[in-house]
KESE-35637 format. One record per residue (C-alpha): residue number from 0; residue in one letter; chain; x, y, z. Coordinates in Angstrom, 3 decimals, decimal comma, always signed. Last residue first. Layout:
BEGIN
{seq: NUM type: A mol: A c1: X c2: Y c3: Z}
...
***
This chain:
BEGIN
{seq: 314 type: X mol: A c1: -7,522 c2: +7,507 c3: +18,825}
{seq: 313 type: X mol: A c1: -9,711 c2: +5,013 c3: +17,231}
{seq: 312 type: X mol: A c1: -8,930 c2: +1,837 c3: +15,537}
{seq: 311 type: X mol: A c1: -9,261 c2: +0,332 c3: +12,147}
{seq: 310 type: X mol: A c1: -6,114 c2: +0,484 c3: +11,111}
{seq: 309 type: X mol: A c1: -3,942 c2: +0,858 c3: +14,718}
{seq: 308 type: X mol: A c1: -2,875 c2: +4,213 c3: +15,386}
{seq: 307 type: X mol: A c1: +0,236 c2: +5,975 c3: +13,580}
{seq: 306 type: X mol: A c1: +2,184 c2: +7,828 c3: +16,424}
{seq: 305 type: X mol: A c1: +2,230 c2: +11,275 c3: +16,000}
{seq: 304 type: X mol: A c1: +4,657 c2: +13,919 c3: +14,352}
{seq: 303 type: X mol: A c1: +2,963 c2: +17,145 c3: +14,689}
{seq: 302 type: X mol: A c1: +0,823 c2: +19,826 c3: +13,251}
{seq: 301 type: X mol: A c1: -0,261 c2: +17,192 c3: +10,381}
{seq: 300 type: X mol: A c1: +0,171 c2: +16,358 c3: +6,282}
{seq: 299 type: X mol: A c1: -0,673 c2: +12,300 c3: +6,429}
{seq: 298 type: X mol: A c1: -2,359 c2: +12,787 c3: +2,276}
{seq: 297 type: X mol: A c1: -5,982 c2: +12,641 c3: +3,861}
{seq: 296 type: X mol: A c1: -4,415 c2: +16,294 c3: +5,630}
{seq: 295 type: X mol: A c1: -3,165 c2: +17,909 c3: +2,259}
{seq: 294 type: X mol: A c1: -6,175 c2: +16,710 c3: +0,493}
{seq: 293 type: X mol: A c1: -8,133 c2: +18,861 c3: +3,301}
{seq: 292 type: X mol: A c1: -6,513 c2: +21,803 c3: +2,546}
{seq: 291 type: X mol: A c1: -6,300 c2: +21,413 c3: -1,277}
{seq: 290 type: X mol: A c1: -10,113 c2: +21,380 c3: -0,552}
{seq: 289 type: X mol: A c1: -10,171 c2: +25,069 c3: +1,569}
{seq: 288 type: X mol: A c1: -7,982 c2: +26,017 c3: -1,713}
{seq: 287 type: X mol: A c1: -10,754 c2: +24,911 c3: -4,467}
{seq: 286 type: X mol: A c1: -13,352 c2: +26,248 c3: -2,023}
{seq: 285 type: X mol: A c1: -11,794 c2: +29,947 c3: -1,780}
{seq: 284 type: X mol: A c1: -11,504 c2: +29,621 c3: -5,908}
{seq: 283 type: X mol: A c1: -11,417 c2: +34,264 c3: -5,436}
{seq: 282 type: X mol: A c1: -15,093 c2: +33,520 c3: -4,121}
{seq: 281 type: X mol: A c1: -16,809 c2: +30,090 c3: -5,563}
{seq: 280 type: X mol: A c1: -20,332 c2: +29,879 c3: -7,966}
{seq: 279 type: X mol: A c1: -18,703 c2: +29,897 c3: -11,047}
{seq: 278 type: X mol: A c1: -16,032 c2: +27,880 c3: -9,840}
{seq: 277 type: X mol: A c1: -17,865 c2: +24,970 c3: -9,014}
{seq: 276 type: X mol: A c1: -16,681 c2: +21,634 c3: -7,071}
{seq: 275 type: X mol: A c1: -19,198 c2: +19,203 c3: -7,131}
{seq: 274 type: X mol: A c1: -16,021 c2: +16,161 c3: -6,656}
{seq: 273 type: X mol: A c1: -12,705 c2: +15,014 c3: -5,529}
{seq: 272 type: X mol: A c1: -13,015 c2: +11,603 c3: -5,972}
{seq: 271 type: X mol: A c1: -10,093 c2: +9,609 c3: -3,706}
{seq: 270 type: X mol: A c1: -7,989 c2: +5,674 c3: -4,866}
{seq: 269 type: X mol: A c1: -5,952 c2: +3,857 c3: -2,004}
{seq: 268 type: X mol: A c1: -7,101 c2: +5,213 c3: +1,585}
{seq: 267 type: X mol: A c1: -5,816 c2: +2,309 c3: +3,810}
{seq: 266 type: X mol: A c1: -2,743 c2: +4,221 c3: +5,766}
{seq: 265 type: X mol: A c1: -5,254 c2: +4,142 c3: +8,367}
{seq: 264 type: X mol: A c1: -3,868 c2: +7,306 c3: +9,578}
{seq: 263 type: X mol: A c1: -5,095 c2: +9,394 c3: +6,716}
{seq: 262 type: X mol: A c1: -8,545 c2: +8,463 c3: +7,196}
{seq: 261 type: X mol: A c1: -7,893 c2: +10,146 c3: +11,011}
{seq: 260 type: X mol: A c1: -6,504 c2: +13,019 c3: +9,793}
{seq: 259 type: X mol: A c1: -9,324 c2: +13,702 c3: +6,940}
{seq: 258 type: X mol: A c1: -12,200 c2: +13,800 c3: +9,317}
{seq: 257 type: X mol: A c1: -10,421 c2: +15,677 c3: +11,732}
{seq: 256 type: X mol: A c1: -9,777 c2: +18,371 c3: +9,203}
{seq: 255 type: X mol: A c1: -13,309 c2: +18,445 c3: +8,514}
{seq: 254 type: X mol: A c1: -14,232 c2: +19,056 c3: +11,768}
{seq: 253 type: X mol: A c1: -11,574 c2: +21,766 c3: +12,392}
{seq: 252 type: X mol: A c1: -13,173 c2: +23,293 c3: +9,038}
{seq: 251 type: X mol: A c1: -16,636 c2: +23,390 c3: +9,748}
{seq: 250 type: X mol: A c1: -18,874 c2: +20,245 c3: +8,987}
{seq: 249 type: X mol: A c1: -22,273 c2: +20,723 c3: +7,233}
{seq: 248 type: X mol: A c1: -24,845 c2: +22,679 c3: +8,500}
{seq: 247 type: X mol: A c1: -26,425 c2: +24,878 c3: +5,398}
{seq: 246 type: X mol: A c1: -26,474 c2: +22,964 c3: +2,321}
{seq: 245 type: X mol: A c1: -24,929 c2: +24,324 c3: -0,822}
{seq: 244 type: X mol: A c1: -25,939 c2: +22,139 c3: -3,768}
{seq: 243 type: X mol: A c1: -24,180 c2: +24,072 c3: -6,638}
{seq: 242 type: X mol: A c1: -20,435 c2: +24,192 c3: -5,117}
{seq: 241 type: X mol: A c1: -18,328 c2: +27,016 c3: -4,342}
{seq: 240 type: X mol: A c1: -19,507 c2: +28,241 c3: -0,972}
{seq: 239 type: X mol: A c1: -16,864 c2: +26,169 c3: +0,830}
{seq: 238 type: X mol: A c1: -16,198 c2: +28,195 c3: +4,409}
{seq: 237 type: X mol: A c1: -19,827 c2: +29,098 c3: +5,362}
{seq: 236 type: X mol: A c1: -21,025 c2: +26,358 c3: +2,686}
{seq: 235 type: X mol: A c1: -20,740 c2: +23,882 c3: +5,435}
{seq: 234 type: X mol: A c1: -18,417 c2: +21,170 c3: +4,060}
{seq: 233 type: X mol: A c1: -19,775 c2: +17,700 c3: +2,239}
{seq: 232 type: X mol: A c1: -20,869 c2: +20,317 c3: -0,452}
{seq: 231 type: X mol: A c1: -16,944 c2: +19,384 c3: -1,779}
{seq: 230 type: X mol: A c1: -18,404 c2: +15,712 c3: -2,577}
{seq: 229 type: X mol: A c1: -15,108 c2: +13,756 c3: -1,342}
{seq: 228 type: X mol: A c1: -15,657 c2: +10,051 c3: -2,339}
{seq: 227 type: X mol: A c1: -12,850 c2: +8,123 c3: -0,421}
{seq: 226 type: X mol: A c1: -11,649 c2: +4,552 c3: -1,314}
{seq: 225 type: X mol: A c1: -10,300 c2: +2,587 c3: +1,414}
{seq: 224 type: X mol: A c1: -8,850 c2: -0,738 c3: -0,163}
{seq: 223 type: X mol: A c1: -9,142 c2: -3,634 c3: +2,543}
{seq: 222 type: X mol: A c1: -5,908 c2: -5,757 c3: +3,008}
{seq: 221 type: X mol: A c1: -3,979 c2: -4,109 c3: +5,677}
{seq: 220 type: X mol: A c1: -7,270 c2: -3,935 c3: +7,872}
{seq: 219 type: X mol: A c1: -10,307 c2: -1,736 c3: +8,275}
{seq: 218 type: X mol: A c1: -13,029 c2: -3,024 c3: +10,977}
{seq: 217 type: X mol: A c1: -13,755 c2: +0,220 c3: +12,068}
{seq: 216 type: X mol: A c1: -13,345 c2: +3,580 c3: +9,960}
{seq: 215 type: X mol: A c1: -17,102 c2: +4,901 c3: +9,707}
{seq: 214 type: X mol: A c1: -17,010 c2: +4,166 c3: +13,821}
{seq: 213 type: X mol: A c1: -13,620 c2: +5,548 c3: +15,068}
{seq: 212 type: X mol: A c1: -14,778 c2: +7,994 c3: +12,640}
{seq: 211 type: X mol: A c1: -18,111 c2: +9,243 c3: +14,224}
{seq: 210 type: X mol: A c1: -16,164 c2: +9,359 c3: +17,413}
{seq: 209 type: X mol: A c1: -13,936 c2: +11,766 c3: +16,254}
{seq: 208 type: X mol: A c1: -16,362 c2: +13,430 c3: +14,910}
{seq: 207 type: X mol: A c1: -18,058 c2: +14,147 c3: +17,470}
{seq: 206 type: X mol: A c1: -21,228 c2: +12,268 c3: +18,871}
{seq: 205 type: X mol: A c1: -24,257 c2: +14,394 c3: +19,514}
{seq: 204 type: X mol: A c1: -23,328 c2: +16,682 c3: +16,855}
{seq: 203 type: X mol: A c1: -21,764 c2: +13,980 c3: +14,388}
{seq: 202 type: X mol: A c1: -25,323 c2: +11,745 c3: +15,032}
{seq: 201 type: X mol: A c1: -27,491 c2: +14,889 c3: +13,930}
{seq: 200 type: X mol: A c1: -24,827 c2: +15,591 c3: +10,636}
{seq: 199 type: X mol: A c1: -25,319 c2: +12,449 c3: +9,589}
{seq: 198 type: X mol: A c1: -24,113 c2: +9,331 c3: +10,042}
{seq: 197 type: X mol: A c1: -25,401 c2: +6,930 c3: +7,441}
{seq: 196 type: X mol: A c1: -24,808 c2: +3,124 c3: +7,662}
{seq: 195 type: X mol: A c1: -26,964 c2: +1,533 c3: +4,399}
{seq: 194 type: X mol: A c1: -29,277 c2: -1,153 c3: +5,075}
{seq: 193 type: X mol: A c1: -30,567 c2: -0,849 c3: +1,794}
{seq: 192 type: X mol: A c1: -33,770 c2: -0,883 c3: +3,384}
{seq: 191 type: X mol: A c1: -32,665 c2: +2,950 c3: +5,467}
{seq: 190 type: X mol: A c1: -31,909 c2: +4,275 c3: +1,827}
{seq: 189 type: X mol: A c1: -35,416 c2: +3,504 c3: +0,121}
{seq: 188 type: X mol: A c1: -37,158 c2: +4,736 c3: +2,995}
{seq: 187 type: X mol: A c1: -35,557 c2: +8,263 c3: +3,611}
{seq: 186 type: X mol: A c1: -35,164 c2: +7,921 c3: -0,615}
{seq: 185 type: X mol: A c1: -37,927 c2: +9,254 c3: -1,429}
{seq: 184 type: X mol: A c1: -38,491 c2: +12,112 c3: +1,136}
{seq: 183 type: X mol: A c1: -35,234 c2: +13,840 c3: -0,384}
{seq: 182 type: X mol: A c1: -32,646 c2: +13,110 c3: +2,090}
{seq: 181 type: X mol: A c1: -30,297 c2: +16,800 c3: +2,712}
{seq: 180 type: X mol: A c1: -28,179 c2: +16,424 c3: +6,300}
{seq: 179 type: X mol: A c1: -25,410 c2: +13,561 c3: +5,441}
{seq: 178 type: X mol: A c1: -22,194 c2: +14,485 c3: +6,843}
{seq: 177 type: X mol: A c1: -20,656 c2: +10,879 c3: +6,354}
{seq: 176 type: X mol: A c1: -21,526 c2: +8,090 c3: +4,246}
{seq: 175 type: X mol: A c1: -20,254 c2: +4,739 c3: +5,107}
{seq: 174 type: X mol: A c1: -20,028 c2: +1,779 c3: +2,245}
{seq: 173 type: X mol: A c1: -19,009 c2: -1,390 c3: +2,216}
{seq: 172 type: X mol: A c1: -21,219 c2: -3,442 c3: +4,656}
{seq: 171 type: X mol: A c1: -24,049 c2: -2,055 c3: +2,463}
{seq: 170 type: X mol: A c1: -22,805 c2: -4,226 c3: -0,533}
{seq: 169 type: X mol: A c1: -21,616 c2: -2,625 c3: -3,625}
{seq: 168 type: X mol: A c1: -20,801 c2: -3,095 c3: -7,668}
{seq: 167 type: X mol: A c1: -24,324 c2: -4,563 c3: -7,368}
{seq: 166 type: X mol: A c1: -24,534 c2: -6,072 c3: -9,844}
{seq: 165 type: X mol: A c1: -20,999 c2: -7,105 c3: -10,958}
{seq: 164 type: X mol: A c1: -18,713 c2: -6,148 c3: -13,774}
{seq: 163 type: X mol: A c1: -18,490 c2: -2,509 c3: -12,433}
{seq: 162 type: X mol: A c1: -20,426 c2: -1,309 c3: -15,270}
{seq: 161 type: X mol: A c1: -23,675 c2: -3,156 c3: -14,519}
{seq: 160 type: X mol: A c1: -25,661 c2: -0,669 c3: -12,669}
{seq: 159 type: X mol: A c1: -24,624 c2: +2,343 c3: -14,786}
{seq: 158 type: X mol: A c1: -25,361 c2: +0,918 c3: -18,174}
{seq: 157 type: X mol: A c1: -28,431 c2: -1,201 c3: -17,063}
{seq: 156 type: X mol: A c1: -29,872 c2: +2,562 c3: -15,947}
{seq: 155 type: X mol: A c1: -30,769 c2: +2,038 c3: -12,090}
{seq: 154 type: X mol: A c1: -31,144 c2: +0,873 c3: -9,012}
{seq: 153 type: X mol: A c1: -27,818 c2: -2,238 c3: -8,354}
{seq: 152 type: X mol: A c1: -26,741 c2: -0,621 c3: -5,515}
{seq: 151 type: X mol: A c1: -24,124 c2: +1,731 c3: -7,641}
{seq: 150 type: X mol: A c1: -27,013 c2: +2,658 c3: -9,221}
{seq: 149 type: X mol: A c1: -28,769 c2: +3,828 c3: -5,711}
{seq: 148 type: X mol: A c1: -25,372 c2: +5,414 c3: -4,701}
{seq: 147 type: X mol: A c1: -25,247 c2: +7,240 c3: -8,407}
{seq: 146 type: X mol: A c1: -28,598 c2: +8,960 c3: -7,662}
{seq: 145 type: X mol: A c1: -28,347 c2: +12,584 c3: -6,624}
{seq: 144 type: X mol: A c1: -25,606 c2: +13,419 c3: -9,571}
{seq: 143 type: X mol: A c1: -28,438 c2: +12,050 c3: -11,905}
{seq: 142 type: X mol: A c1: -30,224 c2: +15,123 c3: -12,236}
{seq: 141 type: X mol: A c1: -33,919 c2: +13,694 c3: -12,674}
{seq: 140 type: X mol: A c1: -35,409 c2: +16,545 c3: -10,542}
{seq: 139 type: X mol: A c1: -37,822 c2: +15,473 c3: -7,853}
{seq: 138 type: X mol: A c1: -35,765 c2: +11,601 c3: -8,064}
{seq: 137 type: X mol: A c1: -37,997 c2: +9,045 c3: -6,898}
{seq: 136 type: X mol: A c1: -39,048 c2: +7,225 c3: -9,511}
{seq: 135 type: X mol: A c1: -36,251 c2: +7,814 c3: -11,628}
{seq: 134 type: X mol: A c1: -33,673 c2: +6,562 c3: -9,018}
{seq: 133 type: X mol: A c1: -32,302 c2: +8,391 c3: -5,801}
{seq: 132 type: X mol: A c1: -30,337 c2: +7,625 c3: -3,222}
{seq: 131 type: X mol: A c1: -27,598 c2: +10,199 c3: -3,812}
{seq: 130 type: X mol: A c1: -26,901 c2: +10,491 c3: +0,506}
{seq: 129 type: X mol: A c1: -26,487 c2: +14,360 c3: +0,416}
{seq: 128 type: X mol: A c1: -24,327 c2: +16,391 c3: +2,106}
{seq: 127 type: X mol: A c1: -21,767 c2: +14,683 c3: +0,697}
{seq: 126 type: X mol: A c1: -18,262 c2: +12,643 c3: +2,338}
{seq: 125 type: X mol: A c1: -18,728 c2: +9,073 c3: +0,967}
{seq: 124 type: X mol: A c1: -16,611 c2: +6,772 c3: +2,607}
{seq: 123 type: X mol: A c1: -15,989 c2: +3,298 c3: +0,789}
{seq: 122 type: X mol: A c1: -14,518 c2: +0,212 c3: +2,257}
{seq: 121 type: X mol: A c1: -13,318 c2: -2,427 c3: -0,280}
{seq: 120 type: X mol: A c1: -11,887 c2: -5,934 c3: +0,669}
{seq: 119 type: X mol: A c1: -9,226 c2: -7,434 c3: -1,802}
{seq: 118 type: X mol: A c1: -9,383 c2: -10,179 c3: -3,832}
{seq: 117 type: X mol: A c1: -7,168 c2: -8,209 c3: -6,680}
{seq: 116 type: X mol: A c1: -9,738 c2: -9,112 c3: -9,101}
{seq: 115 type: X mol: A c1: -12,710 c2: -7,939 c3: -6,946}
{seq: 114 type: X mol: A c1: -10,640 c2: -4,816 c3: -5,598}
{seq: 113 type: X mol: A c1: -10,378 c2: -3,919 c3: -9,162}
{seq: 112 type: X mol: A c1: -13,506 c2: -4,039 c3: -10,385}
{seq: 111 type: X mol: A c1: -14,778 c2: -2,125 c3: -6,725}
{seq: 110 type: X mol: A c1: -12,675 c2: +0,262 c3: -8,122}
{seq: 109 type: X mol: A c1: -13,755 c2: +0,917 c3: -11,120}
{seq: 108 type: X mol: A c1: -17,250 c2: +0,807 c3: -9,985}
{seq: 107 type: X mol: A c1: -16,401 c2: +3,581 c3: -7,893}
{seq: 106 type: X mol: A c1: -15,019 c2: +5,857 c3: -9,896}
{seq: 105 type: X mol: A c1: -17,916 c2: +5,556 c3: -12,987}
{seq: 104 type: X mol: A c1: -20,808 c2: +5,463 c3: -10,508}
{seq: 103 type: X mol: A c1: -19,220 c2: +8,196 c3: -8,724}
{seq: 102 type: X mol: A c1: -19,075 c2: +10,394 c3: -11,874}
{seq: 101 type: X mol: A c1: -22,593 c2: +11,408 c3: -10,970}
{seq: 100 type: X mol: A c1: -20,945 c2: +13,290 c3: -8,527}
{seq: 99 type: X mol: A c1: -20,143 c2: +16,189 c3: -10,554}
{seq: 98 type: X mol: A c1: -16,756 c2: +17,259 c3: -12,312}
{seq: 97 type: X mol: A c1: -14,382 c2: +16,303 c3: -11,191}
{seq: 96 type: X mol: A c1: -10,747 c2: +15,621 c3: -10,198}
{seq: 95 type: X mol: A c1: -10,569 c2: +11,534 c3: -9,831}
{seq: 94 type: X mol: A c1: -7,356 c2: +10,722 c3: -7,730}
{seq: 93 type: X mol: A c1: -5,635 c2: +7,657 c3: -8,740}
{seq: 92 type: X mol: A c1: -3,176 c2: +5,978 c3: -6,597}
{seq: 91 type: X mol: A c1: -0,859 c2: +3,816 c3: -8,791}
{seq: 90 type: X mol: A c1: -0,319 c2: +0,349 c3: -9,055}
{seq: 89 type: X mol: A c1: -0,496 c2: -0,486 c3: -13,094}
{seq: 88 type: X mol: A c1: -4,081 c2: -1,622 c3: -13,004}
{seq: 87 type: X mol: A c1: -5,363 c2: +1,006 c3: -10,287}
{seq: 86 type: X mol: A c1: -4,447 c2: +3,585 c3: -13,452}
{seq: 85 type: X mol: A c1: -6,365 c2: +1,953 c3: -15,815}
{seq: 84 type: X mol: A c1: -9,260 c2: +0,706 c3: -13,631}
{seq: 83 type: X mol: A c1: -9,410 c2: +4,902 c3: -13,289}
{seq: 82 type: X mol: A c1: -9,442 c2: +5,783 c3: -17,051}
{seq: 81 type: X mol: A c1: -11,744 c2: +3,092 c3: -17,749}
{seq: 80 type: X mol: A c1: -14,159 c2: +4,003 c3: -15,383}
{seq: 79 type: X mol: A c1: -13,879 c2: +7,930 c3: -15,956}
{seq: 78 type: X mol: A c1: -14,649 c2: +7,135 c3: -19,639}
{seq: 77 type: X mol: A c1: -17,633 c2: +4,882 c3: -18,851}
{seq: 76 type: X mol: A c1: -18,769 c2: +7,307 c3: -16,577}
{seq: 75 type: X mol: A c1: -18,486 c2: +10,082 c3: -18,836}
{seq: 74 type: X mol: A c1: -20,600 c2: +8,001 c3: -21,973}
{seq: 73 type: X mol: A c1: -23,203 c2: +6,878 c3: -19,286}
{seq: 72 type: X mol: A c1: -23,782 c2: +10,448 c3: -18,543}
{seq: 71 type: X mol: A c1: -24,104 c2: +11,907 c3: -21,868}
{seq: 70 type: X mol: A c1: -26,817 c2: +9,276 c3: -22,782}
{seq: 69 type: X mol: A c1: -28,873 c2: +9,435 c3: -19,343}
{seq: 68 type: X mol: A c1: -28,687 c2: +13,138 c3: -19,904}
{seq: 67 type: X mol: A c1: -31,608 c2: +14,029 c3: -17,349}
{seq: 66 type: X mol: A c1: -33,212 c2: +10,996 c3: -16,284}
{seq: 65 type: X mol: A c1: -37,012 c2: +10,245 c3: -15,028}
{seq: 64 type: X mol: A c1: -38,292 c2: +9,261 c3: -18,426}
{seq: 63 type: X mol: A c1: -36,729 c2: +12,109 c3: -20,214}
{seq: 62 type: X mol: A c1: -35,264 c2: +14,990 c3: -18,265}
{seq: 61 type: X mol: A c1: -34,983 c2: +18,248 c3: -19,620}
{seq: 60 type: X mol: A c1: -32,255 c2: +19,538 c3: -22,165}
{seq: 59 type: X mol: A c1: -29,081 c2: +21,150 c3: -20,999}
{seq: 58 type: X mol: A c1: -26,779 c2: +19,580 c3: -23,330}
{seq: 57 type: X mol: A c1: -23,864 c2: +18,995 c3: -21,648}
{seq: 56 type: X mol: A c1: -21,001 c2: +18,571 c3: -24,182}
{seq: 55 type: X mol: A c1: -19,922 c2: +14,763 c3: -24,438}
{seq: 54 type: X mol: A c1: -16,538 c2: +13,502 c3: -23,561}
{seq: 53 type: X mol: A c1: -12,824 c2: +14,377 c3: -23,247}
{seq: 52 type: X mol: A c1: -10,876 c2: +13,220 c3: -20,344}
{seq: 51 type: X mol: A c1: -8,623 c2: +15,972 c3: -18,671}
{seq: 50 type: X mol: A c1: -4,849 c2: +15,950 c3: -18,142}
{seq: 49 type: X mol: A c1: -3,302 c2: +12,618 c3: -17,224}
{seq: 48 type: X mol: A c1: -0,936 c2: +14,349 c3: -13,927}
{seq: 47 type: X mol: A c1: +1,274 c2: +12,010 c3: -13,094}
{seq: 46 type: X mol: A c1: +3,032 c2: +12,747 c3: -9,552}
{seq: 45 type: X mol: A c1: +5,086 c2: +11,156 c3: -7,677}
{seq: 44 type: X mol: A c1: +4,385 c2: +12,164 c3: -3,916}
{seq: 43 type: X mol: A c1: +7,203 c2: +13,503 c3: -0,974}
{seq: 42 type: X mol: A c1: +4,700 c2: +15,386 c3: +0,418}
{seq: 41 type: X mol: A c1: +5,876 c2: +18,498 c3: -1,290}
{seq: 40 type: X mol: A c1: +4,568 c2: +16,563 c3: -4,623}
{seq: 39 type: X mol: A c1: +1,430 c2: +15,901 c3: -3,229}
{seq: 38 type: X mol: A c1: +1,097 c2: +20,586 c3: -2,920}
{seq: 37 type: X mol: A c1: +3,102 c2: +20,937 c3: -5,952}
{seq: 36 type: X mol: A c1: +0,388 c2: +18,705 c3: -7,879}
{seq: 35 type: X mol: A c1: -2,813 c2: +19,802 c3: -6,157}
{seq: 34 type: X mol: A c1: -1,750 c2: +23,926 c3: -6,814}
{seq: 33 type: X mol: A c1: -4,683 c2: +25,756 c3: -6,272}
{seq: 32 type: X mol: A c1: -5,214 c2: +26,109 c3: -10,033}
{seq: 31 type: X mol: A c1: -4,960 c2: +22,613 c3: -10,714}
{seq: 30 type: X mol: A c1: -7,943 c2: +22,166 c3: -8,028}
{seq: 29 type: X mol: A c1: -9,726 c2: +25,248 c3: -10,284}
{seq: 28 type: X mol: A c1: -8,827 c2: +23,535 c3: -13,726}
{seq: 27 type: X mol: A c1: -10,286 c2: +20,038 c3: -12,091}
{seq: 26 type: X mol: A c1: -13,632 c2: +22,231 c3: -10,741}
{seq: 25 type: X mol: A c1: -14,242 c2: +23,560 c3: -14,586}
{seq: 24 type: X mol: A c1: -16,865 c2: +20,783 c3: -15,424}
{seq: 23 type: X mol: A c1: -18,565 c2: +21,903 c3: -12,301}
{seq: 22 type: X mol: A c1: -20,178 c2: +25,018 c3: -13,785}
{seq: 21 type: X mol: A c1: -23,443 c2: +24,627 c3: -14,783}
{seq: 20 type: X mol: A c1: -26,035 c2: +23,660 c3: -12,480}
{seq: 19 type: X mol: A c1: -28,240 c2: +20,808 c3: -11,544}
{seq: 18 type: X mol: A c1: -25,916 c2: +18,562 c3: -12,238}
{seq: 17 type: X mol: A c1: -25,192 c2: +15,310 c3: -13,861}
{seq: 16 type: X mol: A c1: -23,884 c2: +16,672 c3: -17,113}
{seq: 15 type: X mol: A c1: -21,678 c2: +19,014 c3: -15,205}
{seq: 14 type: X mol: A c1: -18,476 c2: +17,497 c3: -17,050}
{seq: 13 type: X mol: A c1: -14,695 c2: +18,055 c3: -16,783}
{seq: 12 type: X mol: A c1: -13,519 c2: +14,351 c3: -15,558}
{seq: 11 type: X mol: A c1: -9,671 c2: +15,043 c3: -14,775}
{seq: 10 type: X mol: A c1: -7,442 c2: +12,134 c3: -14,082}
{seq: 9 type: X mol: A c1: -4,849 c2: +13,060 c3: -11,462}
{seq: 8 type: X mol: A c1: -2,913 c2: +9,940 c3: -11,173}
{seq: 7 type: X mol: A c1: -0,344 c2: +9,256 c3: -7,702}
{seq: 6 type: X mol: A c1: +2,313 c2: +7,176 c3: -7,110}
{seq: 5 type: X mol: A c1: +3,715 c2: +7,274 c3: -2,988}
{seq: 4 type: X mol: A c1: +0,334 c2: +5,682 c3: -2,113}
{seq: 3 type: X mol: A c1: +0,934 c2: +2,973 c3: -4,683}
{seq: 2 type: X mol: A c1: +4,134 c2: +2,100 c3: -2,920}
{seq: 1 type: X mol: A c1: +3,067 c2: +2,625 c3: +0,967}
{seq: 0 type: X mol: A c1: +0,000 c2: +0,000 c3: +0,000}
***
């Protein structure tokens, strides 16, 4: 794990096809902008930056049968999951700089391809305010950045739900989600039978967060790939305004930073999403640099040296 930690991929996925709002497809410029590759590379990190995928233009048409884009967004994920299972296949670290989160389904099922081949054990945390439960039915808008959890579950377009190999591409023991505070009334019900652990922002304020890691991280061990799906709107907008979905609440910065610290010291995080971020909407790219931040932290950056705790383990 040290080795492919040490070799990182920035694969950009410039779309906003998914969204609700334009804008996204320029968050991997603004994370270039902010200086992601000088800022691994100071951490004693190889990196190999791919550039940015090319796909589909966003159309902005409305949704058809309960999807908006279906086309255009099966066409990104496929490139982001080929990109990524790329990368993973010759031992590197890739980090996905989107681009909205409907890109999860391509990320994720890459890895969770991977994993299966390798016959390792996947964890995955996904940081959003929002737990992306939808499916056509459901969905109030048919942007399909608020359902690639459900396809990822095995809900959804045959193109999305199979393109991890396997349907599903997870199991609930596999996935935490963390900072949750927006459920559209759909998928309160849908989410809580998928038997899906969700600690949102209620459980982090009567719990802490350290306490709401020690949890989201247990049971991790030297063979289990942590993969991390960092929705920017994850943050309270009070110190990351630049993202589409802004959700009052969310964790400040301290909390955050906790959050990232104690992934980091599992020495398990193997492949991160970076996602949602939008310029158009940010303040002098004061989300793009509060991210870096963060990235710095999952990456082992802290105040002091400290002893690495057992995987799995809390402080």
């Amino acid at each position: 794990m040290q080795d492919i930690r040490k070799q990182v991929s920035l694969v950009g996925v410039p779309t906003d096809v998914g969204a609700g709002h334009r804008g996204a497809s320029m968050g991997p410029e603004a994370i270039r902008v902010a200086g992601i590759t000088q800022t691994l590379e100071q951490l004693g990190l190889t990196v190999r930056d791919c550039g940015n995928l090319n796909g589909p233009p966003n159309p902005w048409l409305p949704p058809q049968a309960g999807y908006r884009h279906l086309e255009q967004v099966i066409a990104w994920n496929q490139l982001a999951h080929d990109a990524l299972y790329a990368e993973l296949s010759e031992g590197r670290f890739p980090i996905m700089l989107g681009g909205d989160h409907c890109l999860g389904v391509g990320s994720i099922s890459a890895v969770s391809r991977y994993c299966r081949e390798q016959g390792r054990k996947l964890r995955v945390l996904w940081l959003d305010a929002h737990t992306d439960f939808n499916t056509a039915d459901l969905t109030p808008s048919g942007n399909i950045h608020g359902m690639p959890v459900a396809c990822l579950f095995g809900h959804g377009p045959r193109e999305l739900v199979e393109m991890a190999g396997q349907v599903p591409a997870l199991q609930a023991d596999m996935l935490r989600q963390i900072g949750i505070r927006s459920v559209d009334d759909g998928e309160k019900t849908f989410i809580h039978q998928a038997g899906i652990e969700v600690f949102d922002m209620r459980f982090i304020d009567e719990h802490g967060m350290r306490h709401t890691m020690e949890q989201a991280l247990h049971g991790l061990d030297e063979n289990t790939h942590l993969h991390v799906s960092f929705d920017v709107d994850f943050l309270d907008p009070d110190i990351a305004p630049g993202v589409g979905t802004t959700v009052r609440g969310g964790p400040n910065y301290r909390e955050a930073q906790l959050c990232m610290e104690m992934i980091a010291d599992t020495e398990c995080m193997a492949s991160l999403d970076i996602v949602e971020l939008n310029p158009a909407l940010d303040v002098r790219n004061q989300t793009a640099e509060v991210a870096l931040d963060l990235v710095r932290s999952l990456f082992g950056q802290s105040t002091l040296v400290r002893p690495r705790h057992k995987i799995g383990a809390g402080r």
